[in-house]
Structure formats: C-alpha cells, structure tokens
C-alpha positions in Angstrom: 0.0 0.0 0.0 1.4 3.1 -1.0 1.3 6.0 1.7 3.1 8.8 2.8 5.5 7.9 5.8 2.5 8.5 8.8 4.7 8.8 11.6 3.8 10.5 15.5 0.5 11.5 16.2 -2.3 11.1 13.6 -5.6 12.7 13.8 -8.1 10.5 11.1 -11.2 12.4 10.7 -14.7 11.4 8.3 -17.8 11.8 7.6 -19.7 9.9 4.8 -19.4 6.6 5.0 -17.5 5.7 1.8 -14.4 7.8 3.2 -14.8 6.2 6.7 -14.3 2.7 6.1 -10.7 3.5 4.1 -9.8 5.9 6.9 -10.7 3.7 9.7 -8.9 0.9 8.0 -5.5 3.0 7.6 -5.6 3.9 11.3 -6.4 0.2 12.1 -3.3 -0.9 10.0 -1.0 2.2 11.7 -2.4 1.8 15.2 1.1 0.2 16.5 3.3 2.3 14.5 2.0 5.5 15.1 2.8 6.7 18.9 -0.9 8.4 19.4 -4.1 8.2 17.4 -7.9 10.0 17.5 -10.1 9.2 15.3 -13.0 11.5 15.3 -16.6 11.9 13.2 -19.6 13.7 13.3 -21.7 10.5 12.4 -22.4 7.1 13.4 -22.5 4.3 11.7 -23.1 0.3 12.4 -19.6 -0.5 10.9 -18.1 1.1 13.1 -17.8 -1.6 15.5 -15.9 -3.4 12.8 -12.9 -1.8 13.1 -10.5 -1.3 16.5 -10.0 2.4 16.3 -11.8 4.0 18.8 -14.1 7.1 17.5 -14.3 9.9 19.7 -16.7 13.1 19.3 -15.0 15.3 17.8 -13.8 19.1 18.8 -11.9 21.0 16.7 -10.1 23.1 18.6 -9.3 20.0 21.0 -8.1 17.8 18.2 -5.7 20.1 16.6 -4.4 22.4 19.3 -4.6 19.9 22.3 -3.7 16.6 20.6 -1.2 18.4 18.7 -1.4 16.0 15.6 2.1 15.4 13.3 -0.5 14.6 10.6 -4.4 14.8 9.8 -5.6 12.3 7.4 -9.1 12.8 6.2 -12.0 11.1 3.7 -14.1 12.9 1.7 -17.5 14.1 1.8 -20.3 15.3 -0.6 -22.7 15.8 1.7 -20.5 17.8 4.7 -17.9 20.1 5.3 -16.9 18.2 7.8 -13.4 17.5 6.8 -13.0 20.3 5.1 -13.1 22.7 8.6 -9.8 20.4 9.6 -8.2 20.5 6.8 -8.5 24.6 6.7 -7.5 24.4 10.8 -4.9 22.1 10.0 -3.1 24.0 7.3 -3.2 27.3 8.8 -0.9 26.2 11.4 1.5 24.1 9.0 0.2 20.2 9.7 0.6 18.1 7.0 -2.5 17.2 5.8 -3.3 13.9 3.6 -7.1 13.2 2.2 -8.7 10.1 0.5 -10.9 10.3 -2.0 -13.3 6.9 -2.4 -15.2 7.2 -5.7 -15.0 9.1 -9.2 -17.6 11.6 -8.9 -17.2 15.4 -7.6 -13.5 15.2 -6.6 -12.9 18.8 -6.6 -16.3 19.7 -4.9 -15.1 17.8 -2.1 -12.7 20.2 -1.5 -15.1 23.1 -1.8 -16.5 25.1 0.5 -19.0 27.6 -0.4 -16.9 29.2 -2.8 -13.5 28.6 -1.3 -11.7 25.7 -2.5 -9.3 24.1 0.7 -7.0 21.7 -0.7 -4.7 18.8 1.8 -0.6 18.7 0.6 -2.0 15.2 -0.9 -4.7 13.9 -2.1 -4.9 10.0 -2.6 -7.0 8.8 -5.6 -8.3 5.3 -6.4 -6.7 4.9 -10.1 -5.4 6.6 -12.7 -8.8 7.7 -14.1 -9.7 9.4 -11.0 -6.5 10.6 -11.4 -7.5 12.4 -14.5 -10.8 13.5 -13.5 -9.4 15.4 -10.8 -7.0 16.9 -13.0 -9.8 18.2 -15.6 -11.8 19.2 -12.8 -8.8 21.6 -12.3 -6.3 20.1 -9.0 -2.8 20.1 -10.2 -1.1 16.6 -10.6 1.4 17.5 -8.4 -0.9 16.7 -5.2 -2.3 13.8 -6.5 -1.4 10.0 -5.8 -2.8 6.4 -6.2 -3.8 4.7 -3.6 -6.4 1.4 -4.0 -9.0 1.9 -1.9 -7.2 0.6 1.6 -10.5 -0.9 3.1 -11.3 -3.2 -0.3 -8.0 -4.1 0.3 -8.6 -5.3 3.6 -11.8 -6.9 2.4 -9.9 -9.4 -0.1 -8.6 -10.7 2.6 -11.1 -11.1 4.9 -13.5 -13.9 6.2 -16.2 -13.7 8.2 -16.1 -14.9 12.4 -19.2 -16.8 12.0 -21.0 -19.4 10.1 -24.3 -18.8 7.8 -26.9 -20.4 9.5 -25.7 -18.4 12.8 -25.9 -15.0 10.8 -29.5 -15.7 9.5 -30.8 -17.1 13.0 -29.1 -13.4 14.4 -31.4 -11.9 11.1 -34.7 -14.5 11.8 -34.2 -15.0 8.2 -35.4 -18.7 6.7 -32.5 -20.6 6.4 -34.1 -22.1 2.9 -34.7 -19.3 1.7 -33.1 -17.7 -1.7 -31.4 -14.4 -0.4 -31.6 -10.9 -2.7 -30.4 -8.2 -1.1 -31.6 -4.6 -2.3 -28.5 -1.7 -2.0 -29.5 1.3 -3.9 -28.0 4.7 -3.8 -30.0 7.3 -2.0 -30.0 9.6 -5.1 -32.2 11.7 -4.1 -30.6 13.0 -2.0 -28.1 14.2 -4.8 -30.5 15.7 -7.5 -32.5 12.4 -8.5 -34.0 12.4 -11.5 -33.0 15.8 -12.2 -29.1 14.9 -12.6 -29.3 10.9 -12.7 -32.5 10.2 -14.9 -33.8 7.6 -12.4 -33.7 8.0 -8.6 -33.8 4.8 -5.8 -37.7 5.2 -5.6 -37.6 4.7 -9.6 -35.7 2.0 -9.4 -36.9 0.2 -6.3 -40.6 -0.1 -8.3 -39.1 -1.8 -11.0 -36.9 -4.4 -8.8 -39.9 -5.2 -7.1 -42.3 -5.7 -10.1 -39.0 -7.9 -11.4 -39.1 -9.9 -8.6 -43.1 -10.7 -8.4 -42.2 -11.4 -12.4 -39.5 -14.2 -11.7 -39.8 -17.7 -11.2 -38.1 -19.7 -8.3 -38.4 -23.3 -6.7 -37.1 -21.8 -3.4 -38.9 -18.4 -1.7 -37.3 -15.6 -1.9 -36.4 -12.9 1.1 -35.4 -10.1 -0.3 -33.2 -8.0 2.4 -33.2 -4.1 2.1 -30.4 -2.5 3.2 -30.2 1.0 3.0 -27.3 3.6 2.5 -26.8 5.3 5.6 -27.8 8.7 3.9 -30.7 7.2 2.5 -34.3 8.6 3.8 -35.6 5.3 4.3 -39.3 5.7 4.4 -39.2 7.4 1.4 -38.0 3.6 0.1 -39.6 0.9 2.7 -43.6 1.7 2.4 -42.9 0.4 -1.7 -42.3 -3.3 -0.3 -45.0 -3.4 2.1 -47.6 -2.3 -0.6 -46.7 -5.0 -2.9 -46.6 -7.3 -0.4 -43.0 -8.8 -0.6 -41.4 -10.7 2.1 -38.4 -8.2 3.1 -36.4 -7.4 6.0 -34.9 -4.1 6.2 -31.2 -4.5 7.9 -29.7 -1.2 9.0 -27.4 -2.3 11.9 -26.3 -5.3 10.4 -22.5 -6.2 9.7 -22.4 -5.5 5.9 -19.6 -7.7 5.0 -21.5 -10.9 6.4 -24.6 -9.4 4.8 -22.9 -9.8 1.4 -21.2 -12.9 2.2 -24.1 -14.7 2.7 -26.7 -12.8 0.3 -26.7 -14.8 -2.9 -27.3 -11.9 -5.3 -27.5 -8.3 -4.7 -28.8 -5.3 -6.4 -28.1 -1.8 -6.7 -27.0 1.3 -8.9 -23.5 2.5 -8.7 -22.7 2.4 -4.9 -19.6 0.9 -3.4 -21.4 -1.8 -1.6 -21.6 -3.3 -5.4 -17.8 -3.1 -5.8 -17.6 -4.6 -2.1 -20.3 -7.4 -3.0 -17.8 -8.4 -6.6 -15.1 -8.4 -4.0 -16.6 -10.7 -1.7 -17.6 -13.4 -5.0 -20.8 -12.5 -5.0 -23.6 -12.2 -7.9 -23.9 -8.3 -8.8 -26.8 -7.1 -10.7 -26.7 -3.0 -11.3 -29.7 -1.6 -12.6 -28.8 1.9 -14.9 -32.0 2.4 -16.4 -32.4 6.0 -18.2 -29.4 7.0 -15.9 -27.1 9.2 -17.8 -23.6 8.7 -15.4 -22.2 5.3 -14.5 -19.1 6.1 -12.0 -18.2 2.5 -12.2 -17.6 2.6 -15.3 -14.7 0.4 -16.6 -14.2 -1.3 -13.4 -16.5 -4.6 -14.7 -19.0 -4.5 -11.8 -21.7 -6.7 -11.9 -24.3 -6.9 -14.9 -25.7 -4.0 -15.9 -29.6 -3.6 -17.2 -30.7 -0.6 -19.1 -34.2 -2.3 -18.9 -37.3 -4.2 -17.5 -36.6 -6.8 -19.9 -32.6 -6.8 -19.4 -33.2 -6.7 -15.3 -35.8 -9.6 -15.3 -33.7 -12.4 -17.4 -30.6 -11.2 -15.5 -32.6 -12.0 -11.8 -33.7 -15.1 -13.5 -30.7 -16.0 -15.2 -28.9 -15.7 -11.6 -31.6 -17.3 -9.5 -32.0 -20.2 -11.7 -27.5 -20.4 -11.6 -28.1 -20.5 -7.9 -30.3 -22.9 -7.7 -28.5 -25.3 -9.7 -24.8 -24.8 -8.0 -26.9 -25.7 -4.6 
C-alpha cells in the first residue's frame, strides 16, 4: 500500500461513510506504528464496530491544538464540510494534511466550500482515471497520488467470524430461503432524477415488479439495506404495498450481509464493488441514468431495462439454484 511515511500523532477524521471505512482501516493498520491516534466523526455508523479504532466526538479546537497532531488524514465528503473545517484548521498552522478520495464523482467539490476551494498537501485517488478526472476538474497533478482503496483491500482478505446459519438465526431470516439483497443509492438526495434520470424510488418499483415477475423453486427474502444517507421511508412503504417478504437490515454487519446474500442489487454504490469483492452475484440496474461512476471497473451486470433486469434476476436465480 502506498502511503506517505505517517509517523507520530495522527488525527483521522470522516464523515460519509465511503471515506470512513478506508480511513478507519488505515488507522487500524498504523495503530502500532504511530505513537498516538484519534479518530473522530460527526456520524455514526453500524460499521463502526468493525474496526478497533476508537471514535471519539470530535472538537476541533481540542483535536488540533490539544492533541497536537504530526498529521491529519481525512476522507471525503459530498454531503459535509466536515473535513474540510480540519483540513483549513490544520493547514493554517502548518500540519501536513493527507485526504482520501473513495469514488469518481465530484472530486474537486469535495474540497469546496461555499466558494473557497481548501485543498490537503496530498490527495490520494483510487486509479489513474480518477486521477484524470481530478485533473480536468482543475487540481494540479502535483498533489495527486494512487492509492487502491485501503479498506477493499482489507476486504480481499477477509473472512467472516461466524457461520451462515448463525448470521440468518441473528437476522430470523429462513435458512431455505433464496437471499436478494436490495443496495440502492439514496439519489435523491443528490439531485435524483433531475441529474441521474432515475432515482432509488424509480428503481426500487421496478426491482420489485421484477421480482413478483421471476420464477423460483425456493422463496425468496429479499433483504433491504439501506445507505446510511438514505431517507428510508421514502423507500420501505414500496415493499410493504406489494406485499414482498423483506427485512430491512440497518445495523447489520455488511460484510457478512454480502457474504451470505446470494445476489444483490443496486445502482453505482460501493457496496456493489464490495459485493464483486466478496464473490458474490452483482446485478446493477442503470435504467435511463445518464452517469455510471463505475464505469470500466467490470462490476456486476448491468440492465438498461425491464426486460434486461428480469432475465438477468432469473438467469442468476435459476444459476443459484443449480450450484446448490
């Protein structure tokens, strides 16, 4: 993994969820090296009780002028300038400052706040594409560097601490049952139909008309489980009108969720690229979406329709049924 030297005392500070996961893992991975850590967030998420780092509320003027930090090392955030307030504090007294960046999209927003733009002494990308999308967006290459995302790292290693039937007994899920679990983005939240041409509510509607369509010889739970941004009653009331056996899972350990799903669905989040990781059976649904920020990274199969998305779910379910 390729980092700068993170030596001393590192403050690690996040907000969205897809920056805390790679953050939390690097000051997992550094927590015997480095002589003091805090971690802090203003959120709080299940997953957090993955990881060893301790999170602590945070307080800005605590974490940078009492903790005296040799280093901040921040995610990245659409939806907060959370980081962004430490990096400025940070910079103005001369910390070094490090940021990871966890997807494709609105690189140089991130930095932005209002109309200031706050940039770290490096910021960490995911690939050489994002590489060059932050460069057209207008950072200079000079403060950019590679870095795979550290926490799918992690996750290619991993294995889960306990067995299947134990995780759906946890879950009261039928242990015969065929498992589908349900990941969209919340895009709403991020201009919907507006900027995407679909939005989760869109999208949700057709999954579960799809999955009243297919066939099965085993039944079928379909498990939602909802981005921690996502406005989820603006989502769950869909599945009980239609009548569909589904279990909405918020605090559950997501990594044994996808382990043990046997297909999941979703958009463009980084569950999906988490699910492929894992082994599993990825179906993305991109109808009338005009963006695809996994592009070129071969996850899942996509559907640009009804048609496409019900002979893909059948295509999988009737694969699965035949392995087992």
């Amino acid at each position: 993994m390729i980092t700068p030297k993170l030596v001393g005392r590192g403050l690690f500070v996040f907000s969205d969820p897809g920056g805390a996961k790679p953050i939390l893992t690097l000051a997992d991975e550094y927590s015997e090296t480095l002589t003091a850590i805090i971690a802090v967030s203003d959120r709080v998420y299940p997953f957090f009780k993955d990881f060893s780092t301790k999170i602590d509320i945070p307080d800005l003027t605590s974490n940078i002028y009492d903790f005296k930090p040799d280093f901040v090392f921040t995610g990245t955030s659409y939806t907060s300038d959370f980081e962004i307030r430490y990096i400025k504090e940070a910079k103005k007294i001369g910390i070094p400052v490090y940021s990871f960046v966890d997807h494709w999209t609105n690189i140089l927003k991130r930095f932005t706040n209002e109309k200031e733009i706050i940039l770290p002494d490096i910021i960490f990308v995911l690939d050489d594409r994002a590489k060059e999308i932050a460069i057209q967006e207008g950072i200079v290459k000079e403060i950019l560097q590679v870095l795979p995302n550290p926490y799918h790292t992690f996750l290619r290693k991993w294995t889960p601490n306990c067995t299947k039937e134990y995780f759906l007994k946890e879950n009261k899920i039928q242990s015969t049952d065929l498992l589908i679990t349900f990941a969209p983005d919340p895009l709403s939240n991020a201009g919907g139909i507006e900027k995407f041409g679909t939005d989760e509510i869109i999208i949700a509607k057709k999954f579960i008309k799809a999955i009243l369509k297919v066939k099965s010889q085993k039944n079928i739970t379909v498990i939602f489980k909802p981005h921690p941004n996502q406005n989820i009653e603006y989502v769950l009331p869909l599945f009980k009108h239609f009548g569909l056996n589904v279990i909405c899972l918020i605090d559950v350990d997501t990594r044994l969720l996808l382990f043990y799903s046997d297909i999941i669905v979703g958009i463009f989040s980084n569950i999906l690229i988490e699910a492929q990781i894992l082994g599993k059976d990825v179906i993305r649904f991109l109808e009338k979406s005009n963006m695809d920020p996994l592009e070129q990274l071969n996850i899942g199969k996509i559907c640009k329709s009804d048609y496409q998305f019900i002979n893909s779910l059948q295509k999988s379910i009737k694969t699965y049924q035949i392995i087992n």
